[in-house]
C-alpha positions as CSV (number, residue, x, y, z in Angstrom):
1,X,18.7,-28.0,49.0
2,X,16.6,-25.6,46.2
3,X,13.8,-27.9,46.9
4,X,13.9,-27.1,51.1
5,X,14.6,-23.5,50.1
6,X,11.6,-23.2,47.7
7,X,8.9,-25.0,50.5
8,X,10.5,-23.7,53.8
9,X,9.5,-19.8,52.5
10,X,6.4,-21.3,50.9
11,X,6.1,-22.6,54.6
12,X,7.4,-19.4,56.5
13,X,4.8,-17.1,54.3
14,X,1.9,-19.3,55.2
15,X,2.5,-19.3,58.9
16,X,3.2,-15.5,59.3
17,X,0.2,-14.9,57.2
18,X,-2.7,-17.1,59.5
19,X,-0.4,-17.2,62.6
20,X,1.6,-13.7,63.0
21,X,-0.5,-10.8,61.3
22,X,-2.8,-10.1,63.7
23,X,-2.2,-8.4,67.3
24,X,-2.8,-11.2,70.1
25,X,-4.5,-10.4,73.5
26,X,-1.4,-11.3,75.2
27,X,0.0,-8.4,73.1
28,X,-2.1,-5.9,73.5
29,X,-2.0,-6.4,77.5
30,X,1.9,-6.9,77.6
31,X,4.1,-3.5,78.1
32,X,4.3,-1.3,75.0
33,X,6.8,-0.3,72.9
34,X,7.1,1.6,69.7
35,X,8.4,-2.0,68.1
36,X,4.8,-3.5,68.9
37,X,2.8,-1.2,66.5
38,X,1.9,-2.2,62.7
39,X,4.4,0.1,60.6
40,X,4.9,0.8,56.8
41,X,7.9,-0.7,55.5
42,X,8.2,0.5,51.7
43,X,5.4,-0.5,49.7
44,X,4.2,-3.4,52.5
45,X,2.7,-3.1,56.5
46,X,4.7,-5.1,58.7
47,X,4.1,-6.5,62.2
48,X,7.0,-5.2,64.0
49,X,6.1,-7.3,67.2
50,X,8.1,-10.5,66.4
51,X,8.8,-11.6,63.3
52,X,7.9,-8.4,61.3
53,X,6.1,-10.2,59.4
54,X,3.9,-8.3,56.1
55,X,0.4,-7.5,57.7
56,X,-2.4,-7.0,55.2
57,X,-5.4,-5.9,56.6
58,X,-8.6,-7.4,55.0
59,X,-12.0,-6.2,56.5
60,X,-15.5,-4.4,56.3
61,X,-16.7,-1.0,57.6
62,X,-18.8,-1.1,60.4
63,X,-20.9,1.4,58.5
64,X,-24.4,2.9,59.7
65,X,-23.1,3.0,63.2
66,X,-21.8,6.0,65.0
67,X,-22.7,7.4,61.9
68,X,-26.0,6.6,60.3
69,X,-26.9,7.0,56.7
70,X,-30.5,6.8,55.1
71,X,-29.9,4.8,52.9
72,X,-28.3,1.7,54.4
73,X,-29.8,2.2,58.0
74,X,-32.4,3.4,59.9
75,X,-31.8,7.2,59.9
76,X,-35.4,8.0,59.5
77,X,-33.9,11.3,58.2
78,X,-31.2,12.7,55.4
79,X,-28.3,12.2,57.4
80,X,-26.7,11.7,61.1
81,X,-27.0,15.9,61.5
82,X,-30.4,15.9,61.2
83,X,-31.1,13.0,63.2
84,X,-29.3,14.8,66.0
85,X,-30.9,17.7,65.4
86,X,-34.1,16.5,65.1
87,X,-34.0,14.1,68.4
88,X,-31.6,17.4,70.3
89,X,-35.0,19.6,69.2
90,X,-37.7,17.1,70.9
91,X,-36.2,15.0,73.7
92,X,-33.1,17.7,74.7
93,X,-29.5,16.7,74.4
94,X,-29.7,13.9,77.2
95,X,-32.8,12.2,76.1
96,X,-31.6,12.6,72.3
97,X,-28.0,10.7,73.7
98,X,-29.7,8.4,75.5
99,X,-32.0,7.0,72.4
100,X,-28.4,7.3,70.3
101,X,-27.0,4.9,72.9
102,X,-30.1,2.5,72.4
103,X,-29.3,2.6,68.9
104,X,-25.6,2.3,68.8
105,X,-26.2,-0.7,71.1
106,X,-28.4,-2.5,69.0
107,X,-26.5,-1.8,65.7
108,X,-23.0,-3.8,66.5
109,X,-22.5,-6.0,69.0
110,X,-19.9,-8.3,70.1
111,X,-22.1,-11.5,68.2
112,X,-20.7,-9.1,65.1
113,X,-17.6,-9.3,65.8
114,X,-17.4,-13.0,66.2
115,X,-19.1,-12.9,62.7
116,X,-16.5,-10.9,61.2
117,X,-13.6,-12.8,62.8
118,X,-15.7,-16.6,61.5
119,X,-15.4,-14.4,58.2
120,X,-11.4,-14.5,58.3
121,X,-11.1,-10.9,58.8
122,X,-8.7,-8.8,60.6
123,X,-9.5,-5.6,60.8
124,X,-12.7,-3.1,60.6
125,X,-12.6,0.4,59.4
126,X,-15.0,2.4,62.1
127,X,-16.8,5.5,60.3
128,X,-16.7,8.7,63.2
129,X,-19.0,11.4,63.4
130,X,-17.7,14.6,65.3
131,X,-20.8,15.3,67.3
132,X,-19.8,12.2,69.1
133,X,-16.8,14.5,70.6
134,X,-18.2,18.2,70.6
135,X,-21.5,19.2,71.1
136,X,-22.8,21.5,68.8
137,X,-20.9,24.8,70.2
138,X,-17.4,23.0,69.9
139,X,-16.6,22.5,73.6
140,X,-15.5,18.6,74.4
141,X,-18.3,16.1,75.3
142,X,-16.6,13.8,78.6
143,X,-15.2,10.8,78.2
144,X,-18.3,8.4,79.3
145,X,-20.0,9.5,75.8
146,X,-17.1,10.4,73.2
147,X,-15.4,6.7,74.2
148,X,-18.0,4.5,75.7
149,X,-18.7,2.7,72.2
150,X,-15.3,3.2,70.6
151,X,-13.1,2.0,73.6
152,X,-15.4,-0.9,73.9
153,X,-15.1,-2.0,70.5
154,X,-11.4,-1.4,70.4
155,X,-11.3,-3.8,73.6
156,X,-13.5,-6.6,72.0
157,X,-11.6,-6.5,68.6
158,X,-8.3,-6.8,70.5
159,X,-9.6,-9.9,72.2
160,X,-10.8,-11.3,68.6
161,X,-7.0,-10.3,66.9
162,X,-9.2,-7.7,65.0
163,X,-7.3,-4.3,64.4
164,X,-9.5,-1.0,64.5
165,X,-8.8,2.0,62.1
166,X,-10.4,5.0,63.2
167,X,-11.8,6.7,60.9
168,X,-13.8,10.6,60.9
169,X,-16.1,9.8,58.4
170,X,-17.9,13.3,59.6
171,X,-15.4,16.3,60.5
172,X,-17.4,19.3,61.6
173,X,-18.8,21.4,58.5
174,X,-18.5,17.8,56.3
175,X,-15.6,17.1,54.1
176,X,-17.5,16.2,51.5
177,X,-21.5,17.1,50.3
178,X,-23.0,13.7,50.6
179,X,-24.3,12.0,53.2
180,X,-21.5,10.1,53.5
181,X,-19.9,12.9,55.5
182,X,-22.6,13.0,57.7
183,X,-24.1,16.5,56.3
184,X,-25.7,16.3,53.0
185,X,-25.2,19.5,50.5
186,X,-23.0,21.4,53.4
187,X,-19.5,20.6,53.0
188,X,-18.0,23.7,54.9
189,X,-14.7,22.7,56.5
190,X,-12.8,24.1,53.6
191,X,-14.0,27.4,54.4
192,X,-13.9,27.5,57.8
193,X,-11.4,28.3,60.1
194,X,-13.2,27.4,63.6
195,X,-14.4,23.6,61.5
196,X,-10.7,22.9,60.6
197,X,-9.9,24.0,64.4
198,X,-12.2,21.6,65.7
199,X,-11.0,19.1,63.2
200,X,-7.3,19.2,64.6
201,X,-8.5,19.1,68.5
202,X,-10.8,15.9,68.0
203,X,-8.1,14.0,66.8
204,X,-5.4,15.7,69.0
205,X,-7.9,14.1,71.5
206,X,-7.7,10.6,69.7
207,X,-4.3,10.4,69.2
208,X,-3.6,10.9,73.1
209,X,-6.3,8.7,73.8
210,X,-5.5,5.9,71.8
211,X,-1.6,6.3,71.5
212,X,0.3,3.4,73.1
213,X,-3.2,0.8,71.7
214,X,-1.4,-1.9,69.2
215,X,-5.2,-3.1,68.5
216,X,-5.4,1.0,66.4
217,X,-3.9,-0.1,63.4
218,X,-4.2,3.7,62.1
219,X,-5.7,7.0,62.3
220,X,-7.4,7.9,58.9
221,X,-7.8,11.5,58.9
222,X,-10.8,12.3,56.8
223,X,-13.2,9.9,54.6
224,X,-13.6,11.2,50.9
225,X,-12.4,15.0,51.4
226,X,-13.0,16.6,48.6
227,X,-13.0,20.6,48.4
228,X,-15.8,21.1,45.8
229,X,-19.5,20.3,45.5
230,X,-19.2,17.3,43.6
231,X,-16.6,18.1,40.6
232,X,-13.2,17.2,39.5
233,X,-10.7,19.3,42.0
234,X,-8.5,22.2,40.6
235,X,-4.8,22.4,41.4
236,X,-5.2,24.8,44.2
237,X,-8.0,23.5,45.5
238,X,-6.1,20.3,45.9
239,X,-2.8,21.8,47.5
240,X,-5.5,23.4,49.5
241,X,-6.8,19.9,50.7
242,X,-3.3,18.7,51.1
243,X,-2.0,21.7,53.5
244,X,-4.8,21.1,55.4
245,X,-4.0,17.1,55.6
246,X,-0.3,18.5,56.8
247,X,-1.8,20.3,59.5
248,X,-3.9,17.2,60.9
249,X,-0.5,14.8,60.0
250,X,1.6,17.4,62.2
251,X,-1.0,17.4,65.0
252,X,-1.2,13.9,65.4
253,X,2.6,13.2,65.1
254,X,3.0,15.9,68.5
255,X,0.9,13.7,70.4
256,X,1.0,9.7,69.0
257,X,4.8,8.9,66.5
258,X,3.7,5.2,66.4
259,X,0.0,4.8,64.7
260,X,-0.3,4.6,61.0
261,X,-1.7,7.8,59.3
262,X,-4.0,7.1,56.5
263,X,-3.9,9.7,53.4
264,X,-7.1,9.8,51.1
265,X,-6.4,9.8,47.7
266,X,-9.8,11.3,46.4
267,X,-11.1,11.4,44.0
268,X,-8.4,9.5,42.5
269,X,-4.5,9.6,42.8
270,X,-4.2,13.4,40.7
271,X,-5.7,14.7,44.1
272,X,-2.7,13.3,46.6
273,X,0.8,14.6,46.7
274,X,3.6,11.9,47.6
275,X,4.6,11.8,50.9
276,X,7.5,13.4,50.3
277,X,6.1,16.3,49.7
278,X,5.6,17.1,53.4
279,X,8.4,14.4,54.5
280,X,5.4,12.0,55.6
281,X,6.5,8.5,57.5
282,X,4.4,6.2,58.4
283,X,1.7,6.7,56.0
284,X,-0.9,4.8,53.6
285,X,-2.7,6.1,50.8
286,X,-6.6,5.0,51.0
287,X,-8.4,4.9,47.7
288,X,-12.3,4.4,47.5
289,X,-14.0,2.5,44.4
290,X,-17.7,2.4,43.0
291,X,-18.9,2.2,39.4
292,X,-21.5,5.1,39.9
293,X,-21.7,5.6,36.7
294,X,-23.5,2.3,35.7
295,X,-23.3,0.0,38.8
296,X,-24.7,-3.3,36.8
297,X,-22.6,-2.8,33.6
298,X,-20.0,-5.5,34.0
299,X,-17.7,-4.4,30.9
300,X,-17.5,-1.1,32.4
301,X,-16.9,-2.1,35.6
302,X,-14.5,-4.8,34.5
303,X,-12.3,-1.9,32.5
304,X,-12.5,0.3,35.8
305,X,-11.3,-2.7,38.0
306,X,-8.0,-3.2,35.7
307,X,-7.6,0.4,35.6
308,X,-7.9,0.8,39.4
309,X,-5.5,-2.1,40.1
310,X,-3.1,-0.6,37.8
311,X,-3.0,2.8,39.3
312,X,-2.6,1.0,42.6
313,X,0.5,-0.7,41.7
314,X,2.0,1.9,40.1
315,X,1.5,4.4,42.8
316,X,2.6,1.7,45.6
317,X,5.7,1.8,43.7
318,X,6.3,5.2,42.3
319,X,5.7,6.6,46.4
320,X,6.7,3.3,48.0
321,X,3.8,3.1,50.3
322,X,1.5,0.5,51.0
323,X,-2.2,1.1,49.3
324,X,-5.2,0.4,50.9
325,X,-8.7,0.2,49.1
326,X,-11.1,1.3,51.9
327,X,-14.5,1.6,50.8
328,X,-16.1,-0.8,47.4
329,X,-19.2,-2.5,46.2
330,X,-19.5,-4.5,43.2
331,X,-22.9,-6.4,42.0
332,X,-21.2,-9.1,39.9
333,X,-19.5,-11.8,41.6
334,X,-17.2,-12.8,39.6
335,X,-15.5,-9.1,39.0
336,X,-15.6,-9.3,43.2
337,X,-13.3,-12.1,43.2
338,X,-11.5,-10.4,40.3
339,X,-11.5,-7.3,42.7
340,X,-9.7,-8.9,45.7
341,X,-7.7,-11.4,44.4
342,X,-6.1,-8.0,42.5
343,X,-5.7,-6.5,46.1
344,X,-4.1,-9.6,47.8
345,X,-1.7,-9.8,45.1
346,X,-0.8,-6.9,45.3
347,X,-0.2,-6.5,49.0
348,X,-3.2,-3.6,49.5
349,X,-5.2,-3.6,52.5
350,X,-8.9,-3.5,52.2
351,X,-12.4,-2.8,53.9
352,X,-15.7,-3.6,51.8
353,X,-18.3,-1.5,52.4
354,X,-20.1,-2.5,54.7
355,X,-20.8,-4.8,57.2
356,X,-24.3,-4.6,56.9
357,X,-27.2,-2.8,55.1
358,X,-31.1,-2.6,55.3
359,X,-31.2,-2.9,51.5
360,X,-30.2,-5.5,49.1
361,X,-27.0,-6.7,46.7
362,X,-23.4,-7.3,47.7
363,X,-23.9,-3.9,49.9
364,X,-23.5,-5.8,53.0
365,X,-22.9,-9.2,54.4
366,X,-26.0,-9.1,56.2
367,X,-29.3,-7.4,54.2
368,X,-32.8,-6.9,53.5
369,X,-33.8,-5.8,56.8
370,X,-37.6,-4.7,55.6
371,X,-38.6,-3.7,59.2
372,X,-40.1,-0.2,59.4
373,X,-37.9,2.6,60.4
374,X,-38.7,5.6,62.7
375,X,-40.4,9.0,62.1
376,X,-38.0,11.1,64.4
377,X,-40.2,14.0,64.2
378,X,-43.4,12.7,65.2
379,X,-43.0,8.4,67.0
380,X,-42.9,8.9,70.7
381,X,-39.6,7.5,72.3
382,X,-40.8,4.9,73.2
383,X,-41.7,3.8,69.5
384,X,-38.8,5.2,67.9
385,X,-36.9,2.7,70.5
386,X,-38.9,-0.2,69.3
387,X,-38.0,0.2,65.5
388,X,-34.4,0.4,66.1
389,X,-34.6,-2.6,68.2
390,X,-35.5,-4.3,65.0
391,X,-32.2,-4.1,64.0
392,X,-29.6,-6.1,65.5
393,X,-28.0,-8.2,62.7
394,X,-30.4,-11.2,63.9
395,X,-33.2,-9.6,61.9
396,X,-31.5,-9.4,58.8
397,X,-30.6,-11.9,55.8
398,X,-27.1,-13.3,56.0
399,X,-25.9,-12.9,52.8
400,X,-24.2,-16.5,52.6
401,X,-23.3,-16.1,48.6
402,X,-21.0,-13.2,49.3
403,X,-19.7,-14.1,52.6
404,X,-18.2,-17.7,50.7
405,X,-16.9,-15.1,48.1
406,X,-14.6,-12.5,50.2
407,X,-13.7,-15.7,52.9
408,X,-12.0,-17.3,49.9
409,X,-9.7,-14.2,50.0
410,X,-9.2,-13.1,53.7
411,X,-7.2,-16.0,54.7
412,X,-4.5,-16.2,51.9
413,X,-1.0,-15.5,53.3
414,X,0.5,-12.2,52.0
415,X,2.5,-12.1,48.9
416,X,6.5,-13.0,50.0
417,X,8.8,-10.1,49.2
418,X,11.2,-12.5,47.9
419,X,12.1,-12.9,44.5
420,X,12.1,-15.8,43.1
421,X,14.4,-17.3,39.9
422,X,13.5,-20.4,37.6
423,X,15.9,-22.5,35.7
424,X,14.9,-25.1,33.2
425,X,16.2,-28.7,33.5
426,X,16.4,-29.2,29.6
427,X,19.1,-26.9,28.7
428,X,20.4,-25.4,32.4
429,X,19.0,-22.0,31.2
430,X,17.1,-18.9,33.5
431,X,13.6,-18.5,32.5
432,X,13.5,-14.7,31.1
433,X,10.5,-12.0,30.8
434,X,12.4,-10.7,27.6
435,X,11.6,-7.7,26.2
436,X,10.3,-6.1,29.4
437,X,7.6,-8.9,29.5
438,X,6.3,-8.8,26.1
439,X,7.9,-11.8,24.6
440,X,6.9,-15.4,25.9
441,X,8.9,-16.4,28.5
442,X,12.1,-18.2,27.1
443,X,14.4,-20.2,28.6
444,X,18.1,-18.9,27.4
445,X,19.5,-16.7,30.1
446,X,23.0,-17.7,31.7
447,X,22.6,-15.2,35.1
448,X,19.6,-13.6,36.7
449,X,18.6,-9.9,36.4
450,X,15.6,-8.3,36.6
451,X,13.7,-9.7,33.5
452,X,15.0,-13.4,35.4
453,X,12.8,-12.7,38.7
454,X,9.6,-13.6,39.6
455,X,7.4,-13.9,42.6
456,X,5.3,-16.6,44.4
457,X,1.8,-15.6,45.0
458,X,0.1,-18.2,47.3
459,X,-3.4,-18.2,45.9
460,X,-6.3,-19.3,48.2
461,X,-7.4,-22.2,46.4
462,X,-3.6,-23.7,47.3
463,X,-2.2,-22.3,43.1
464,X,0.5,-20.3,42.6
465,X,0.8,-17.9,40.4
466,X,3.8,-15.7,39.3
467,X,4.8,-11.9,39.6
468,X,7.2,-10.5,36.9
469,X,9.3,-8.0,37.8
470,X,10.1,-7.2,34.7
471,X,7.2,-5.5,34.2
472,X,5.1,-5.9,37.2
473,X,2.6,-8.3,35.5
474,X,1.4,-12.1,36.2
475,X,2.4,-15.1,34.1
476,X,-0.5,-16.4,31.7
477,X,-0.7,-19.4,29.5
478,X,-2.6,-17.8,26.9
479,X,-4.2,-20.1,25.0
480,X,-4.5,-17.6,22.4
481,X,-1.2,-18.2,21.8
482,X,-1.4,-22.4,22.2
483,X,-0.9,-22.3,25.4
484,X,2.1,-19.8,25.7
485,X,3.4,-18.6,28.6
486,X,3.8,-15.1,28.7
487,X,3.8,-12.1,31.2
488,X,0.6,-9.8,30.4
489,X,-1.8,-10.1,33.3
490,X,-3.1,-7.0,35.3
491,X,-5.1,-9.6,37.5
492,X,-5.2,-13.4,38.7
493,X,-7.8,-15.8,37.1
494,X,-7.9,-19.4,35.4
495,X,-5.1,-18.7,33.0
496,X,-2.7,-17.1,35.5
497,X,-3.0,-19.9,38.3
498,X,-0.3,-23.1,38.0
499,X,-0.1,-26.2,40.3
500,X,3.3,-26.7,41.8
501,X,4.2,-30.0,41.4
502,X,7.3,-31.6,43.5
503,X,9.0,-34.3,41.3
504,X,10.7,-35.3,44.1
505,X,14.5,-34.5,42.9
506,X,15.1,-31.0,44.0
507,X,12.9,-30.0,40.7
508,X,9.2,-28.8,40.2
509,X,6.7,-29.0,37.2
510,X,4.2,-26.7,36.6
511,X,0.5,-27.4,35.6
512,X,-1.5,-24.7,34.0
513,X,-5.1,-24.3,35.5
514,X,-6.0,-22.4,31.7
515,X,-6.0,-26.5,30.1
516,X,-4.4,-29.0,32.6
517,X,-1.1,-28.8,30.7
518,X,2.2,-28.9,32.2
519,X,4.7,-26.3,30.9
520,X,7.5,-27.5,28.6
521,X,10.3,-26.1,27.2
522,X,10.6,-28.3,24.0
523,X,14.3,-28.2,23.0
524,X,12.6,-29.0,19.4
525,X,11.0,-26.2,18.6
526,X,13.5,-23.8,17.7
527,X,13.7,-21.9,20.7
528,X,12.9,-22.5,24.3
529,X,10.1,-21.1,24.8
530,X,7.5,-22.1,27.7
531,X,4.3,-23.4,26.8
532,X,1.9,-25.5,28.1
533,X,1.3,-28.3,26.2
534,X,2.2,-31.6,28.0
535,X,-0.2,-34.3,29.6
536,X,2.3,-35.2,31.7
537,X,6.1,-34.8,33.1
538,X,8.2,-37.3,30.9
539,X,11.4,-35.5,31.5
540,X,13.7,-32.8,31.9
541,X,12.0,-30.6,29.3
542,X,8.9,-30.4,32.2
543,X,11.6,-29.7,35.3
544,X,12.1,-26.4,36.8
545,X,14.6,-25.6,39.5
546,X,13.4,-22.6,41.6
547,X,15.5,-20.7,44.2
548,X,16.0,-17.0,45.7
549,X,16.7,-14.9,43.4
550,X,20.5,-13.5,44.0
């Protein structure tokens, strides 16, 4: 009985994860409901078509699209203003949209989306540029240019099970100095009434658009907002960012109750308020993370990654709302699989950036396009056409080393919400976190409380490894401590990964990955702790009974 119950919601977790998290076409042509829409649900998304299954969406940006940057595409300028600008200036608005349209065609296609659904994904993050709604005075562009990309990507993603997030990358004025936000060393929208206007009609205009669309997983308002010039925000200038957030939240909620809102917490979590602040529903908190400050240091970046997934937990359970990592880059491979395997445990959704770049590194999953790129002030149309013909993802690198890396981690089911209890065979005792986590785990409990409950996380190389609650940390046999177990990891690698072995009598063992060992509790000893220190199961002292938690 404890045997079925342990494998039928290994089983169930599984199959919701590859079979039920992602909107089918059947679904997204059927009649719509407010039930068919992904919703938050505490600190999880669910799919509230069906099963309601947890839903975590794992992606890339379509980056350098419908809003380029110089860096990783073919801008041949600064930034996607002064492309417009510059094209507007020579070849008038029509001639400028039509060479935009060559472009945006080229860039993604629907090949690229079956690349990114062979990649396991389910969801890409679409950066927006305002000028694709207004022109330059504020009045509305029609419908034939502000959609004709958008609504056909959001009808090919909904035929691959791909989810779209919408997200204004540039608002009007720039949210942010960089490039980024389409308008380098501007960043006027905090100081501009008519900018925040405009702001609040385009996505008035996107929520009435796209409300009643189950392929929109969510509307995220603003990329990187950030009310100064490049510093640390100040306390008003903050609660001036997150008025301004209310305003858009409020807008959207009059025209569209069922999408997902997406909250930016930038430039870390001191520059969000909760969402009870405003009485928020419905909302994720997006965070964005680059080592800047020495890209190829891998201690640094290594202390930065444990510090990050930290802060995500804690805040996913301090404001019980699901997290969602939308924008990173890491050189080192191994910290990358560090990186995600932190964010599936955890439940966050995530989008690398990006899908592809003309440079180099783990920037892109396709790279090192070296073709030339146009002079928009002086190559004829004609020319400028030819260049960005030059690149369709068929002219760049695949970058095969990284796309094995993140596929390891896009098709693991998500973490079960149940909890979990394990009772050792060789004295009929709970195994306990004592001391909030900080003593080895110990076999001498009698009933099961909080220190008693643990989670199964399904890992994607077919391990398990185990969630405390007692203190929100994974299980490790630490073989600085002979091959303890004990509840001190922030992250999942060798020494936090366990084989689950059926003994075939309503019983498990566990094997630690950290030395091939199966975990004991040696009656012997003096006191039951777990370690791992058998080469094989001889007994009861290597037999766990695990069952739901009461």
């Amino acid at each position: 009985m404890l045997k079925k119950s342990l494998l039928s919601a290994l089983c169930f977790v599984l199959l919701i994860g590859l079979f039920l998290g992602l909107p089918s076409a059947s679904k997204v042509n059927a009649a719509i409901n407010s039930d068919d829409f992904l919703k938050t649900n505490g600190k999880v998304i669910r799919d509230h078509f069906g099963t309601g299954a947890i839903v975590n969406l794992r992606g890339t940006n379509l980056g350098g699209w419908l809003l380029q940057e110089n860096w990783m595409s073919p801008a041949g300028a600064a930034d996607e203003y002064t492309v417009r600008q510059t094209l507007t200036s020579r070849f008038g608005e029509s001639g400028a949209q039509s060479l935009l349209n060559s472009y945006q065609d080229t860039w993604i296609q629907a090949s690229d989306l079956d690349n990114i659904k062979n990649l396991g994904m389910n969801a890409v993050r679409v950066p927006l540029y305002w000028e694709d709604f207004m022109y330059s005075n504020g009045t509305m562009k029609p419908d034939n240019i502000t959609f004709r990309k958008l609504d056909w990507l959001v009808a090919e993603a909904g035929s691959r099970d791909i989810y779209v997030i919408l997200d204004l990358h540039g608002a009007p004025g720039a949210a942010c100095p960089w490039q980024s936000c389409g308008r380098e060393n501007f960043n006027q929208l905090w100081t501009n009434a008519t900018y925040q206007n405009w702001t609040v009609q385009i996505w008035e205009r996107l929520a009435t658009h796209y409300k009643g669309n189950p392929t929109v997983a969510a509307y995220d308002l603003l990329n990187e907002p950030l009310v100064t010039m490049g510093g640390a925000e100040n306390a008003a200038q903050i609660q001036q960012k997150m008025q301004f957030y209310n305003r858009m939240y409020q807008a959207v909620r009059a025209k569209d109750p069922d999408h997902i809102i997406i909250i930016a917490a930038f430039f870390d979590w001191y520059a969000a308020y909760p969402p009870s602040t405003y009485g928020w529903t419905n909302v994720v908190y997006q965070t964005h993370h680059y080592n800047f400050t020495d890209y190829d240091n891998w201690d640094l970046t290594n202390s930065e990654i444990n510090r990050w997934l930290a802060d995500l937990s804690n805040f996913q359970l301090k404001w019980n709302v699901p997290v969602y990592a939308g924008e990173f880059s890491f050189g080192q491979n191994d910290l990358y699989e560090k990186w995600l395997a932190g964010l599936n445990a955890l439940n966050a959704s995530w989008t690398n950036w990006s899908y592809k770049v003309k440079g180099g590194g783990n920037w892109g999953y396709y790279h090192n396009n070296n073709n030339p790129t146009p002079n928009l002030s002086s190559d004829s149309a004609a020319v400028i056409l030819d260049k960005w013909s030059k690149f369709s993802t068929a002219f760049f690198t695949p970058n095969t080393t990284f796309q094995n890396l993140v596929k390891k981690h896009t098709n693991t089911p998500p973490v079960t919400d149940t909890w979990y209890s394990i009772k050792a065979s060789a004295n009929n005792q709970y195994v306990s976190a004592d001391n909030y986590g900080n003593n080895p785990l110990t076999a001498n409990r009698n009933s099961v409380q909080a220190w008693e409950k643990f989670k199964i996380i399904n890992n994607s190389d077919g391990t398990i490894s185990l969630l405390s609650m007692a203190n929100n940390k994974y299980v490790k046999a630490d073989l600085n401590q002979q091959g303890k177990l004990i509840v001190s990891a922030t992250d999942i690698q060798q020494w936090e990964k366990f084989n689950l072995v059926d003994l075939g009598n309503g019983t498990f063992a566990l094997r630690a990955l950290a030395n091939n060992l199966y975990v004991c509790v040696d009656l012997n000893a003096g006191s039951p702790e777990l370690i791992a220190n058998r080469t094989s199961v001889g007994g009861a002292w290597e037999a766990f009974t695990i069952a739901v938690a009461p």
